[in-house]
C-alpha positions as CSV (number, residue, x, y, z in Angstrom):
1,X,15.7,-17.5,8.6
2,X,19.2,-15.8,7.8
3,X,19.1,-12.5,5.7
4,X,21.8,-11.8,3.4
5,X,22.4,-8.6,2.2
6,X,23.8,-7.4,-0.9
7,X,25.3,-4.0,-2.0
8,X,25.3,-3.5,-5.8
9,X,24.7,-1.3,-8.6
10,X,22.4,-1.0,-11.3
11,X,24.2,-2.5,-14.4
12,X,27.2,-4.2,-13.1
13,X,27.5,-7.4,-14.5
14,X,29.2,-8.7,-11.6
15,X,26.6,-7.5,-9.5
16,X,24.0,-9.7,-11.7
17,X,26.3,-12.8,-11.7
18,X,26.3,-12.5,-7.9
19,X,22.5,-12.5,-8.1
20,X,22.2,-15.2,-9.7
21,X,24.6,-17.4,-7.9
22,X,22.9,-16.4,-4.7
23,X,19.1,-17.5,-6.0
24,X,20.8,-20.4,-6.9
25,X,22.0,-20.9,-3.6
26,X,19.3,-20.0,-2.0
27,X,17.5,-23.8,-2.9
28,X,20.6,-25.0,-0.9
29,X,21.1,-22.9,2.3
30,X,17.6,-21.2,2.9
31,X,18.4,-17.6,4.0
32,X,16.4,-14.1,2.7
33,X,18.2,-11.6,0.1
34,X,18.3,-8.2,0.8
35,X,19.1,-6.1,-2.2
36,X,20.5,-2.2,-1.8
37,X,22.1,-0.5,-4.9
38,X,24.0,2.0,-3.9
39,X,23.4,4.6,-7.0
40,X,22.7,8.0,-5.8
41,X,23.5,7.1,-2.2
42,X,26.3,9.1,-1.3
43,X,28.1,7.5,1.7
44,X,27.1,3.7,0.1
45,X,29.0,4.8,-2.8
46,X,32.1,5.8,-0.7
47,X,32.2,2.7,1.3
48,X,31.4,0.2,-1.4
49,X,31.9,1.7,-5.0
50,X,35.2,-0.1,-5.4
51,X,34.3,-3.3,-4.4
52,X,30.9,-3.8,-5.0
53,X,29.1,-6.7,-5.2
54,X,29.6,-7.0,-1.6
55,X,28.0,-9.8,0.3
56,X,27.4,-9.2,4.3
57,X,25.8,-11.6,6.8
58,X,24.2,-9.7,10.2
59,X,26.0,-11.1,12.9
60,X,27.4,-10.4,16.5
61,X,24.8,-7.2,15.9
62,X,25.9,-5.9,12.9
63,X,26.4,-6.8,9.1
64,X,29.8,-8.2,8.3
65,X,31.3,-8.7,4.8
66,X,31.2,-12.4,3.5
67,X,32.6,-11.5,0.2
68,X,33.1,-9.2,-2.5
69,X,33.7,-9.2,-6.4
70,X,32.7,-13.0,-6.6
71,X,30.9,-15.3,-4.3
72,X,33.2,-16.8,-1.8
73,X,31.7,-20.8,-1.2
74,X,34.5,-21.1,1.8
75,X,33.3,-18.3,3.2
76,X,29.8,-18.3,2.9
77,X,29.7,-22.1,4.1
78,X,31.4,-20.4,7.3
79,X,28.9,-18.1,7.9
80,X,26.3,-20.8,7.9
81,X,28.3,-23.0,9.5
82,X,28.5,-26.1,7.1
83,X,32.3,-26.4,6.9
């Protein structure tokens, strides 16, 4: 099963709507949700703080960004390969 992992931080309300799309979704596309806030975590802060919530996918070895800000369908339908 797919993990997605999502960078946030504790009360953003963008970071909550992205939540909530994604448990949504998750009856949809079945994948595993990975939540990090990035509060208090100095070099998570530096490479997310501006554009957090930030959706990755692990792929080719790595985590890659799906989306940020708002859920991307497009891309996310990409990444598991329904479009």
């Amino acid at each position: 099963m797919p993990t997605l992992r999502v960078y946030v931080r504790s009360g953003c309300h963008l970071c909550d709507d992205m939540l909530q799309t994604l448990n949504e979704l998750q009856q949809e596309y079945s994948f595993e949700l990975e939540v990090i806030d990035i509060l208090g975590n100095s070099r998570l802060e530096a490479e997310y703080g501006q554009l957090i919530p930030v959706l990755c996918g692990w792929g080719n070895g790595n985590w890659k960004e799906i989306c940020h800000y708002f859920i991307d369908l497009v891309a996310l339908k990409q990444y598991f390969g329904t479009t």
